[in-house]
C-alpha positions as CSV (number, residue, x, y, z in Angstrom):
1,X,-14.8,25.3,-25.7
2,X,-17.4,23.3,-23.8
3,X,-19.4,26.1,-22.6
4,X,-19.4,27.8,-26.2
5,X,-20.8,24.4,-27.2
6,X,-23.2,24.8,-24.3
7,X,-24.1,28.1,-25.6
8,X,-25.4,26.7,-28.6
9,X,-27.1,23.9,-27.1
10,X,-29.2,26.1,-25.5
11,X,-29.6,28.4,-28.6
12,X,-31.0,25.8,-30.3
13,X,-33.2,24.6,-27.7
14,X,-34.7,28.2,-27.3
15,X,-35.2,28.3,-31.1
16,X,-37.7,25.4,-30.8
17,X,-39.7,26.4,-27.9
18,X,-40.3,29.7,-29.8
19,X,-41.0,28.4,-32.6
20,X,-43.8,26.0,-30.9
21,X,-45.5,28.5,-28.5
22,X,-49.0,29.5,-28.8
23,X,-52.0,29.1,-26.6
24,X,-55.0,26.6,-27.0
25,X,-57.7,28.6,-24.8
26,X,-58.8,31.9,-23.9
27,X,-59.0,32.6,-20.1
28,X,-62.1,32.6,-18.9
29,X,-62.8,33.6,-15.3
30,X,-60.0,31.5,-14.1
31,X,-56.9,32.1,-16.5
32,X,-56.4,29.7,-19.3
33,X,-54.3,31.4,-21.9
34,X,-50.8,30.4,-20.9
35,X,-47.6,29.6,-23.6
36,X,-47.6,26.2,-24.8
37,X,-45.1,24.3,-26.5
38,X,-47.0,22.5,-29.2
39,X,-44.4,21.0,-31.8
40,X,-47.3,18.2,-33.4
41,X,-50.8,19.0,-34.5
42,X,-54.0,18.6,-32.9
43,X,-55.1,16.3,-35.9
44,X,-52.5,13.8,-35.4
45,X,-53.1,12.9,-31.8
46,X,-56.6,13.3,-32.0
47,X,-56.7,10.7,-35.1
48,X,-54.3,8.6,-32.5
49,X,-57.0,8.9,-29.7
50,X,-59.8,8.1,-31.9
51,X,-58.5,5.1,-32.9
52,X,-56.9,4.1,-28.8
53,X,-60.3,4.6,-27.8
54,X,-62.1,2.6,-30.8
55,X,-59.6,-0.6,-29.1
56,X,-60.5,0.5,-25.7
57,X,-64.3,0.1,-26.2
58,X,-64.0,-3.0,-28.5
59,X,-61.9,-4.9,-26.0
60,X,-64.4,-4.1,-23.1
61,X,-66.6,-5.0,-25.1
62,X,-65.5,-8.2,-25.5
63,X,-64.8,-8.5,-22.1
64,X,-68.7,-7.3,-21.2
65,X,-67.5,-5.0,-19.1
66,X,-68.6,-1.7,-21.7
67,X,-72.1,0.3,-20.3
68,X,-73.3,-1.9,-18.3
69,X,-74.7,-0.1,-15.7
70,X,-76.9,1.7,-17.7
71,X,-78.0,4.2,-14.6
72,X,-74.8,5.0,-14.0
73,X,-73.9,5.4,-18.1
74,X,-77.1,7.6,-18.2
75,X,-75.7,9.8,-15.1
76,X,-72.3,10.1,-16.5
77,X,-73.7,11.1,-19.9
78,X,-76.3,13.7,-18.1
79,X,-73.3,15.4,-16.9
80,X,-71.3,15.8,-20.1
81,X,-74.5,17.1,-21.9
82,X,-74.7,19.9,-19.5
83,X,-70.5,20.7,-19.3
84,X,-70.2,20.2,-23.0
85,X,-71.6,23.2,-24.3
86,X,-69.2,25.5,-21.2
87,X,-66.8,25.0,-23.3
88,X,-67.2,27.0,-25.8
89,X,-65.6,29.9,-23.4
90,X,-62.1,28.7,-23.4
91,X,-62.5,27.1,-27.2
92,X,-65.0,27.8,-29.6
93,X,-64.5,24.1,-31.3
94,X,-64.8,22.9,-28.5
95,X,-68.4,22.6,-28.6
96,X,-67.7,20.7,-32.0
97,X,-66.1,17.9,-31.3
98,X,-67.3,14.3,-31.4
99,X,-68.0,14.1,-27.7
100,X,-68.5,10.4,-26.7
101,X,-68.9,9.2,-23.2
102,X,-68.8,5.7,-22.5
103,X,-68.4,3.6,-18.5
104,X,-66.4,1.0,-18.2
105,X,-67.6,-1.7,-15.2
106,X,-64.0,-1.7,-13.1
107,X,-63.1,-1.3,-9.7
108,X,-60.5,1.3,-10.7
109,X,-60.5,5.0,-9.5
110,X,-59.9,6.4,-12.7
111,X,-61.8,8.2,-15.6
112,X,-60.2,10.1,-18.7
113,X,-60.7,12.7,-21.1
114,X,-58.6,12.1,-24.8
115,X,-57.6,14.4,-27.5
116,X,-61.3,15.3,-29.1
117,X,-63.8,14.4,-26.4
118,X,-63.3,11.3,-26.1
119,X,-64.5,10.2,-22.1
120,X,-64.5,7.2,-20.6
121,X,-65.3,6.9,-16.9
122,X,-64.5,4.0,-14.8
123,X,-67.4,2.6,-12.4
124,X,-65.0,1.8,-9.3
125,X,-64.6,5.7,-9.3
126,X,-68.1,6.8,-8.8
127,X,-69.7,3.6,-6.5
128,X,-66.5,3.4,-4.2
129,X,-66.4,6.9,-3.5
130,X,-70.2,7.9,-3.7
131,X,-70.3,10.3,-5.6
132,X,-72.8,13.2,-5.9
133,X,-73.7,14.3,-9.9
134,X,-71.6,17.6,-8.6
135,X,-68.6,15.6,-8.0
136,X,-68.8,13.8,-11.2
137,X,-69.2,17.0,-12.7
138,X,-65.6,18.1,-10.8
139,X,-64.1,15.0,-12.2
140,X,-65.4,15.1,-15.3
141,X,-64.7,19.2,-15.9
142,X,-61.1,18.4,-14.6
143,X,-60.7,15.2,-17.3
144,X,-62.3,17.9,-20.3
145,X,-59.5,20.6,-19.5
146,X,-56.9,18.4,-20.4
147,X,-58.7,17.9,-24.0
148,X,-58.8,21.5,-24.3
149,X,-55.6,22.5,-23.6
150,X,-54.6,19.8,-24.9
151,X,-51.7,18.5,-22.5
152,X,-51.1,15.2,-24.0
153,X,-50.1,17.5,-27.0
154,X,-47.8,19.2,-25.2
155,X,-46.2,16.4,-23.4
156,X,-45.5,15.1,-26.6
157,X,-44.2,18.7,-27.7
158,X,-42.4,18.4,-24.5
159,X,-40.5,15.1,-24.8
160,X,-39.3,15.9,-28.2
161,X,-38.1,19.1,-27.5
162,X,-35.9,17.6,-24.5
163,X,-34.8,14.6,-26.5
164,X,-33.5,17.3,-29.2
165,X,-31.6,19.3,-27.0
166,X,-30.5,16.2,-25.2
167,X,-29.3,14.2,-28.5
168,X,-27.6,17.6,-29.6
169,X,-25.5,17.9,-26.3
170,X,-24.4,14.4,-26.5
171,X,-23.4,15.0,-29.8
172,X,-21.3,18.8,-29.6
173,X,-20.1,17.3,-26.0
174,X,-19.0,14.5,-27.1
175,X,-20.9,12.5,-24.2
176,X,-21.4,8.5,-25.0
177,X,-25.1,6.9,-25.4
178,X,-24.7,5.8,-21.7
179,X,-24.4,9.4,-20.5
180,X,-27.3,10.8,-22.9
181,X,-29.7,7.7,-22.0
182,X,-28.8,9.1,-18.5
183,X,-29.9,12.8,-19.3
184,X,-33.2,11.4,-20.6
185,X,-33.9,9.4,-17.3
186,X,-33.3,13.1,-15.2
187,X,-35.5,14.3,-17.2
188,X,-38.4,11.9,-16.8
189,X,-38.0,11.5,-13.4
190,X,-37.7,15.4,-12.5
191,X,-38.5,18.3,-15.2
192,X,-41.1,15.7,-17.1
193,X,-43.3,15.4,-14.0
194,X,-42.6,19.2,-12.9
195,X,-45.1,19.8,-16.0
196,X,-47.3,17.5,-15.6
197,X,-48.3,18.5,-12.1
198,X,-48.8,21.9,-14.0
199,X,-51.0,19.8,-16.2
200,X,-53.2,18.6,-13.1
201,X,-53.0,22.3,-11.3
202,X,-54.8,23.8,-14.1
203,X,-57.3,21.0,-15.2
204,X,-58.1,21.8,-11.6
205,X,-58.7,25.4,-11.8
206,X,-60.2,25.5,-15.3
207,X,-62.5,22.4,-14.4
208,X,-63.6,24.1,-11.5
209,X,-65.2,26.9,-14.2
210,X,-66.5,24.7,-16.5
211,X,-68.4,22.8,-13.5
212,X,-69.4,26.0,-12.1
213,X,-70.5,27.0,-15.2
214,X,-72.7,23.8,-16.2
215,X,-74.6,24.3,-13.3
216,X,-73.1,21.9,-10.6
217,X,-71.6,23.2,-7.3
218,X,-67.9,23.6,-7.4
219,X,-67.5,23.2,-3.7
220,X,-68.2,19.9,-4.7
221,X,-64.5,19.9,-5.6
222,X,-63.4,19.9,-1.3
223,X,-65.6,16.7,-1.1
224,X,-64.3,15.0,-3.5
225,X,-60.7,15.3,-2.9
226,X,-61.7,14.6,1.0
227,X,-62.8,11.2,-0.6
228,X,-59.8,10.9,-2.8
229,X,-57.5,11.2,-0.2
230,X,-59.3,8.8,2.5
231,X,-59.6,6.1,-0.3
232,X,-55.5,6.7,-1.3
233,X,-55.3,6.2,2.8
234,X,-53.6,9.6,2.9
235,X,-50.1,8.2,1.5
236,X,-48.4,8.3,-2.3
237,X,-45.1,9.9,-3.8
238,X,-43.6,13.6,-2.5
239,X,-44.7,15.9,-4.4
240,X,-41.4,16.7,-6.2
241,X,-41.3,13.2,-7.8
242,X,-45.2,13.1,-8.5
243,X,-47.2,13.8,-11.9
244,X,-50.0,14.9,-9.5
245,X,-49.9,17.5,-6.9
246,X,-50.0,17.1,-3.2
247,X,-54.1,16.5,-2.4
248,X,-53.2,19.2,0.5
249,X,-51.8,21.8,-2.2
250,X,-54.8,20.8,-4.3
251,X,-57.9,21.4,-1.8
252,X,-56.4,25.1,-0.4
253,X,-56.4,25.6,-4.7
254,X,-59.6,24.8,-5.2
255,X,-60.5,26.9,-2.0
256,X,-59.1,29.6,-3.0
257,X,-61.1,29.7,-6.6
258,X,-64.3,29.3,-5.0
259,X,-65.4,32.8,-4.6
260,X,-63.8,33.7,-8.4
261,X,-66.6,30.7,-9.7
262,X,-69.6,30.3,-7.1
263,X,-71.1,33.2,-9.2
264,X,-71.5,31.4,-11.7
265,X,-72.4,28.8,-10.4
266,X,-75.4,31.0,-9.0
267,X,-75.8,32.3,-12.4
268,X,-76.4,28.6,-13.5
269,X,-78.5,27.8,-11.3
270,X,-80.9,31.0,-11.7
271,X,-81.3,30.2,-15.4
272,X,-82.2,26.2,-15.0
């Protein structure tokens, strides 16, 4: 009796996965076009980014920590001009979108690309680590793929999916609250980040083109994770409990792209 229940556990959970796949990019040189789960529209989390980034730049505004290092705002923003438009080979509304690029002054390593092109980079990011307009590029091509396929999206897809099929189990199981809250925890803590190191493995790969492709040297991409990794002191999470992959997986990635984008990189380059 349990495992015809189980049976249609998973019945159901397969009828919403197929119901939800589709693809928000084409390939480009790279590979971009892979099944997503995308139960919510683009509209409603890119109305919920609008307005999370409206706060974000109010309150540093308030805080005077919004744009005010205006040579390295003007940088950042350089860099985006000349990605923006690259876009347009994975999605062509891409190119559409209200980009806005803002810098917060903060001594965190961080920087972020929302639903709709909306970028903010932190200054701790570029002054601690130095870095070169082609590594800004890297970081900022990586931030952009997660806008276009959009990830948050499917995340959100994601959780709702596995909070179904866990809610139904509890349910045709008979399993209390206590056991299903504990279902939802595994899941978090293992299959949630399992995708979200997908997530980070292909901004990597598809940022890598979009840099390439702008005109900035992708083996800027070694460099900057050399940094990343001397400034993290070599240390964090295994990678089978981490949203991020292993920096060591990472750089032999990105080194194995770099002859499939240095051409057009070249390319780039010959036409500026």
């Amino acid at each position: 009796m349990a495992l015809g229940k189980f049976a249609i556990v998973l019945g159901l959970a397969g009828a919403i996965a197929l119901g939800g796949c589709q693809t928000t990019t084409s390939g480009g040189v790279v590979g971009g076009e892979r099944k997503q789960l995308l139960l919510v529209s683009s509209q409603e989390l890119e109305q919920v980014a609008a307005q999370s980034y409206a706060k974000l730049l109010a309150d540093s505004a308030k805080k005077g920590t919004l744009n005010r290092d205006h040579a390295l705002l003007a940088r950042v923003r350089a860099v985006a001009a000349r990605i923006a438009p690259q876009t347009a080979v994975f999605r062509p509304d891409a190119p559409r979108w209200k980009w806005e690029v803002n810098v917060i002054s903060s001594p965190e390593l961080n920087a972020f690309c929302m639903p709709g092109g909306k970028i903010m980079f932190y200054s701790g990011l570029v002054q601690k680590l130095e870095l070169s307009d082609d590594e800004i590029a890297v970081v900022m091509g990586h931030e952009i793929t997660h806008a276009l396929r959009e990830h948050s999206r499917e995340q959100v897809s994601q959780a709702m999916a596995a909070r179904a099929a866990i809610d139904i189990s509890a349910a045709l199981l008979g399993l209390g609250q206590s056991s299903a809250d504990l279902a939802g925890t595994a899941y978090q803590a293992l299959i949630a980040t399992r995708f979200s190191r997908a997530d980070e493995s292909e901004a990597d790969r598809i940022g890598l083109e979009l840099t390439a492709r702008a005109g900035y040297d992708p083996r800027a991409a070694v460099s900057l994770w050399q940094k990343m990794i001397k400034a993290s002191g070599g240390g964090g999470m295994p990678e089978f409990l981490s949203d991020h992959p292993a920096e060591s997986n990472r750089v032999q990635q990105i080194q194995s792209l770099l002859p499939t984008v240095m051409p057009l990189y070249e390319a780039a380059r010959r036409r500026r």
